[in-house]
Steps between C-alpha positions, in 0.01 A plus 500: 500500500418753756265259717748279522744768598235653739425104624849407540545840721787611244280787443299703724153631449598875607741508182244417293185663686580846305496373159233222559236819655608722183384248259206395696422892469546531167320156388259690275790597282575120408109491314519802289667317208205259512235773489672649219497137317157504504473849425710420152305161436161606566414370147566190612334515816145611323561235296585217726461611852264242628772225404754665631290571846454157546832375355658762801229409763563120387880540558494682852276247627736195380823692721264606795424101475821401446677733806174357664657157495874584475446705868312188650730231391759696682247533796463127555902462397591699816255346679622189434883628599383604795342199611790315379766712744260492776512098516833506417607735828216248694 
C-alpha cells in the first residue's frame, strides 16, 4: 500500500524517510525472536540440524530463483512497452 501511495505521488518520501531510517536502524531488533527460537529448540537442532540446513538453504535458493525470474519477466515486459510506445509515437 505505501508504494503505491509513494508511486502514485499521494505520498511523499520525506513523510516517510523518518520512520523508514528508524527501522532500517533498528533491523537487528526484528531477528532476536529467531535467535531465541533456536536458543529454546536447540534439542531439535542437535537432533536434526543438517535437514533443517538444507531444508532452509533449499528454500532461499527456490525465492532468490523465483525473484530471479519474477524481476526479469518484468525486465523484458517493460522492454517490450517501451518498444511498443516508441513505434506507436513513430
Amino acid at each position: 500500500a505505501v508504494l503505491v501511495l509513494l508511486l502514485s505521488g499521494r505520498l511523499q518520501v520525506g513523510w516517510v524517510k523518518d520512520g523508514a531510517n528508524w527501522m532500517l536502524g533498528e533491523l537487528v531488533l526484528f531477528f532476536i525472536p529467531c535467535v531465541v527460537a533456536v536458543i529454546n529448540y536447540m534439542p531439535l537442532f542437535r537432533r536434526e540440524g543438517v535437514q533443517l540446513v538444507i531444508a532452509v538453504t533449499a528454500g532461499t535458493v527456490l525465492v532468490m530463483a523465483a525473484t530471479a525470474l519474477a524481476v526479469h519477466a518484468g525486465c523484458r515486459l517493460e522492454a517490450r512497452l517501451v518498444r511498443a510506445r516508441s513505434n506507436g509515437e513513430q
